[in-house]
ZAZATI-153082 format. One record per residue (C-alpha): x, y, z; residue in one letter. Coordinates in Angstrom, 1 decimal, decimal comma, padded with zeros to 4 digits. Layout:
N
        x        y        z   res
        X        Y        Z     a
...
! end
This chain:
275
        x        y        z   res
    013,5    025,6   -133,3     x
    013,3    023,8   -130,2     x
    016,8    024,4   -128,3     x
    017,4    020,5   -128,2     x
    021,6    019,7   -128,0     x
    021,1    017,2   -130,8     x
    017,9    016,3   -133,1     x
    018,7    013,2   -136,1     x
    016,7    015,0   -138,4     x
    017,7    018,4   -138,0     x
    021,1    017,0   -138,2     x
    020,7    015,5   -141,6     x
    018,9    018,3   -143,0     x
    022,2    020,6   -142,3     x
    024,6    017,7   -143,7     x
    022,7    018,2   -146,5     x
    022,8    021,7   -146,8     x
    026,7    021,7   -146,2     x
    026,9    018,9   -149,1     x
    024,6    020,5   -151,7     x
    026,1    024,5   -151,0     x
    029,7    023,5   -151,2     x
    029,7    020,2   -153,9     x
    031,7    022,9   -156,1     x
    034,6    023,7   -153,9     x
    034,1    019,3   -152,2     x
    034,9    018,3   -155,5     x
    037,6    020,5   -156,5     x
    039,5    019,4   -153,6     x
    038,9    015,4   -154,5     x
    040,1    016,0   -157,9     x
    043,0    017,9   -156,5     x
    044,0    015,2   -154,6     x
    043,5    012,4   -157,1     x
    045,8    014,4   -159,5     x
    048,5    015,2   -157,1     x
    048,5    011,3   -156,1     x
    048,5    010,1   -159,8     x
    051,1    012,4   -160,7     x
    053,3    010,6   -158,2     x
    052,4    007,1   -158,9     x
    053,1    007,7   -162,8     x
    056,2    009,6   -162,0     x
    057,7    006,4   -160,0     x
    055,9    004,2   -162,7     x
    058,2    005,7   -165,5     x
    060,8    005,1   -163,2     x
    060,1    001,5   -162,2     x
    058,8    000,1   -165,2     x
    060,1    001,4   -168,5     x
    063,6    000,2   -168,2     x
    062,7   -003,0   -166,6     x
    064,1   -006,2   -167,2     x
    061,3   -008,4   -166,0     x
    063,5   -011,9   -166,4     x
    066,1   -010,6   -163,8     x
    063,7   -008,7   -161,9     x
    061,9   -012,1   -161,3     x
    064,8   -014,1   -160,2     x
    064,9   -012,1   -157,5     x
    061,8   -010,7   -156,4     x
    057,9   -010,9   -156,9     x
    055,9   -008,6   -156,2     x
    055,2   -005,1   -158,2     x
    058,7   -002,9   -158,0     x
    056,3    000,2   -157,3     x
    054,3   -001,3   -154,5     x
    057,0    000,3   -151,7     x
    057,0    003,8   -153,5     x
    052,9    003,3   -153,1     x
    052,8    002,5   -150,0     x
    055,3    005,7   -149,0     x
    053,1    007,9   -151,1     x
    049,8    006,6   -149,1     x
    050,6    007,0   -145,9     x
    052,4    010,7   -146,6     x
    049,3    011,6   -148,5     x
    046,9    010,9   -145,7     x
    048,5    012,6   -143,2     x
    049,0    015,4   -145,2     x
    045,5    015,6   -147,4     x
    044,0    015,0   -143,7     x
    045,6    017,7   -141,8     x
    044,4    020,5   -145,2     x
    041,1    018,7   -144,7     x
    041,1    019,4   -141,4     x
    042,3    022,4   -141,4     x
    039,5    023,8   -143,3     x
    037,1    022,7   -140,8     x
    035,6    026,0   -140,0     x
    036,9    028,1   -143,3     x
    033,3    029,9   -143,1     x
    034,3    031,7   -140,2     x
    037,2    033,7   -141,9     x
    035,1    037,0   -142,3     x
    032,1    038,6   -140,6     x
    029,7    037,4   -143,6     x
    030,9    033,9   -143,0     x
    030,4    033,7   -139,1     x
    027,1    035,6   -139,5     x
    025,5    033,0   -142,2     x
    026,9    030,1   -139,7     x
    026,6    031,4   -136,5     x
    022,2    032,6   -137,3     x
    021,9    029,2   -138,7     x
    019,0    027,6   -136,9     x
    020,6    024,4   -135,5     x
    022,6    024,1   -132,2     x
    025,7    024,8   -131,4     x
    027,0    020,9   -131,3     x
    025,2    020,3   -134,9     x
    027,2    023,1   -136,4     x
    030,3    021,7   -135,0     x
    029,9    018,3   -135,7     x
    028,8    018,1   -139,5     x
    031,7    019,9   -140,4     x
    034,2    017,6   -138,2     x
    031,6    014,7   -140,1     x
    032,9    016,0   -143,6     x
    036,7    016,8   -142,6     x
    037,2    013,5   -140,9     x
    034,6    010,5   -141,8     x
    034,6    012,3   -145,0     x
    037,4    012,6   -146,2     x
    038,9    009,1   -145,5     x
    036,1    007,9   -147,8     x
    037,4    010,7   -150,1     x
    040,7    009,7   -149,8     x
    040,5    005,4   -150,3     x
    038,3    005,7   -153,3     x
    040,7    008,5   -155,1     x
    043,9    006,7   -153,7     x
    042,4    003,4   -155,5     x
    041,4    005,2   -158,5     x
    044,8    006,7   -159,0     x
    046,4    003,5   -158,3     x
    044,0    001,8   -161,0     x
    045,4    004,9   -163,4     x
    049,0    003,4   -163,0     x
    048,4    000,2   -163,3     x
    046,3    000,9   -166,6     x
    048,2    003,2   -168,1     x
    051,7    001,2   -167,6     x
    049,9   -002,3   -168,7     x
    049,8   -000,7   -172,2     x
    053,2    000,9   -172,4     x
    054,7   -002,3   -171,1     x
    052,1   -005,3   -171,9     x
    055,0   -007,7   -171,1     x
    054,9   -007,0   -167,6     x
    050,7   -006,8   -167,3     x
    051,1   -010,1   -164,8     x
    053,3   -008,1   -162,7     x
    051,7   -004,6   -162,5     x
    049,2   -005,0   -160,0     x
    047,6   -002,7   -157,6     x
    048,1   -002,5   -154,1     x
    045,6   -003,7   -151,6     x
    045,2   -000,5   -148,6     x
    043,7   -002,8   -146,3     x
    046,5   -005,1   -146,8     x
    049,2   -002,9   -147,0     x
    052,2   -003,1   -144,5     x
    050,4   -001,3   -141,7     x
    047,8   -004,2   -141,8     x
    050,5   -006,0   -141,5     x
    052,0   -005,0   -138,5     x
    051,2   -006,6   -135,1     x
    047,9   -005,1   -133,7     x
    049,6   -003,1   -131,0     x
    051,4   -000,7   -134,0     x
    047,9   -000,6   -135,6     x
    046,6    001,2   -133,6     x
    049,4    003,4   -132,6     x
    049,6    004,2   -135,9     x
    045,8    004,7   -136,1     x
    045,2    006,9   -133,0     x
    048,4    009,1   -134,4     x
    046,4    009,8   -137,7     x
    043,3    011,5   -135,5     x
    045,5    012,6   -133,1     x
    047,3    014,6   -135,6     x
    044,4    015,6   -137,7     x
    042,1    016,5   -134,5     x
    045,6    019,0   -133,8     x
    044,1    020,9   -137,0     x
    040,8    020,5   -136,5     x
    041,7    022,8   -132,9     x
    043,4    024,7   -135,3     x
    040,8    025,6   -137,7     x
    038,6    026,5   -134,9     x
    041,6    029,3   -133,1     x
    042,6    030,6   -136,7     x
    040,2    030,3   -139,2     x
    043,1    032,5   -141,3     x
    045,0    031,0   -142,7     x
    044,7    027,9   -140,1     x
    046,8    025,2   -141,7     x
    050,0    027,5   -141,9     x
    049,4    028,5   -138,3     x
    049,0    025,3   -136,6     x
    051,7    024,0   -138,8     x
    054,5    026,4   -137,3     x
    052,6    025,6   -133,7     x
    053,0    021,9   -134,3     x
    056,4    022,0   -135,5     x
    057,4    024,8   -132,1     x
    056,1    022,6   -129,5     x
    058,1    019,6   -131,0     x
    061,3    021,8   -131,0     x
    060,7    022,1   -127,5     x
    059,9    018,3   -126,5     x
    062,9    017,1   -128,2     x
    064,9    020,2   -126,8     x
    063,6    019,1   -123,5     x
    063,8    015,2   -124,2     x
    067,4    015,4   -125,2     x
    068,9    017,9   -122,3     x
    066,9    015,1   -119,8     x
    068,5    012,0   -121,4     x
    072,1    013,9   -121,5     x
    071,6    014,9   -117,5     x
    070,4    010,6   -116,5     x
    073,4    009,7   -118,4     x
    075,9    012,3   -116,7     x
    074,2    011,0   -113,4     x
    074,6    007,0   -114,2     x
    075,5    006,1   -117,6     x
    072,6    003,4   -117,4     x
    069,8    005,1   -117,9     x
    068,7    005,4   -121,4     x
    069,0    001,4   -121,2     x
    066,1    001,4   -118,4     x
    064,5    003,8   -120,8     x
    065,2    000,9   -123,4     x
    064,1   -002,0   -121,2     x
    061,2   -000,4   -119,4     x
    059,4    001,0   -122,6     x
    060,2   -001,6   -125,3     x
    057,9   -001,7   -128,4     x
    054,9   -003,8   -127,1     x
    054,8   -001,7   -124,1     x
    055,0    001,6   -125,8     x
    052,9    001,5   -128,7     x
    050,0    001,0   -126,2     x
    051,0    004,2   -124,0     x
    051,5    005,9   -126,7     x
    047,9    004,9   -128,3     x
    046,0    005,7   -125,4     x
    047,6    008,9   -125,2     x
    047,2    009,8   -129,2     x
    043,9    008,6   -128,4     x
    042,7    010,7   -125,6     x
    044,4    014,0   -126,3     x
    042,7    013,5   -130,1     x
    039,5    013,4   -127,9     x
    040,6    016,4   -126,1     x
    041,4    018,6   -129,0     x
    037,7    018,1   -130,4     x
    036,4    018,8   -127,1     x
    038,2    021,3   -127,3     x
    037,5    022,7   -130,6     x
    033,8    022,2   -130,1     x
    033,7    024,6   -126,8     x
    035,6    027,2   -129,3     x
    033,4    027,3   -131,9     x
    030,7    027,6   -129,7     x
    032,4    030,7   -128,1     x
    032,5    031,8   -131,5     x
    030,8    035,9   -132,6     x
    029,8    037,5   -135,3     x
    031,9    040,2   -134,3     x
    035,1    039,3   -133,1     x
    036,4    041,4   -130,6     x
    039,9    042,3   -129,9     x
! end
């Protein structure tokens, strides 16, 4: 093997290789999720529908009763799905056989890397729209036979028209950036603990926000002992429309930052892990 950083076809041939050795465990993990998801969307279909009185639910509204519970249950379920997904990033390196097979691979360093974060991030959004829409195509099937009445009203929901395509473009991609952000957190995970990584970066994640707001609330408590009119500058100075675009630059280059910095660890990776 030529020590090239990156070669397409080398590339493709180790996709591959990741695909066809773990299709097993890949699609465990799809039906998982489609099951979890459907069992929530027929829950809160049982709920919705079966006691509905469509005449006086149509005076007042229009749309599907269960499209807000959907929408709730979609953008929960890929943050959540996504940060297990990304968590198990680099699950082969738990033991000494699994950091040997990976690590005497022949392929760089970067190709390694980057066909697993291909899998736990591209990957898994395609995972996760097609089972989302098949589960939402389960409740809306299922529920158009136990109440045929209300088949014109049982509909399923859009993604790419759901409220956060809605939103101006400015929360868009706050909202955007903050998915990778928080999955590339995981991903940085995966690559410091490969035990047991989702737990650990969980109780990380959840420490260092402890300690923001901490912080964030003991400074806005000492500007408003000092003036009283500060958390209105706070207000004025970093209104929505300015915010959202700090915010989404900075959700956006730290999400670089942990990849970066996930990549450099994984390259630091041995076979023998040393105390």
């Amino acid at each position: 093997m030529k020590n090239t950083f990156f070669c397409p076809s080398r590339f493709g041939m180790l996709c591959r290789k990741e695909i066809v050795e773990n299709w097993r465990a890949l699609l465990l993990r799809v039906l998982l999720m489609y099951g979890v998801i459907a069992l929530l969307l027929l829950w809160n279909g049982y709920a919705e529908y079966v006691y509905l009185d469509l005449d006086s639910y149509q005076a007042i509204y229009e749309e599907d009763p269960a499209w807000s519970f959907v929408y709730v249950v979609a953008f929960w379920s890929l943050f959540g799905f996504g940060a297990i997904a990304a968590s198990l990033t680099m699950e082969k390196m738990r033991d000494k056989e699994g950091r040997f097979s990976v690590l005497m691979l022949p392929a760089t360093s970067f190709e390694k890397f980057f066909s697993r974060w291909l899998i736990s991030t591209v990957g898994y959004l395609v995972a996760f729209f097609l089972v989302f829409e098949l589960a939402d195509f389960t409740r809306v099937a299922v529920f158009s036979l136990v109440r045929p009445d209300l088949s014109e009203l049982i509909e399923p929901i859009k993604l790419w028209d759901m409220g956060l395509m809605k939103e101006p473009e400015y929360a868009r991609w706050y909202l955007i950036t903050m998915y990778f952000f928080v999955q590339s957190l995981f991903v940085l995970g995966s690559a410091v603990w490969p035990k047991n990584s989702f737990l650990k970066t969980f109780a990380a994640v959840m420490l260092i926000v402890f300690v923001y707001f901490l912080l964030s609330a003991t400074l806005v408590n000492s500007l408003g002992k000092m003036g009283g009119n500060y958390p209105f500058i706070f207000r004025s100075m970093f209104a929505e429309r300015t915010l959202c675009p700090i915010l989404s630059a900075f959700f956006a280059v730290f999400a670089l930052v942990n990849w970066t910095l996930a990549y450099f660890r994984f390259r630091e990776s041995e076979i023998i892990q040393r105390m």
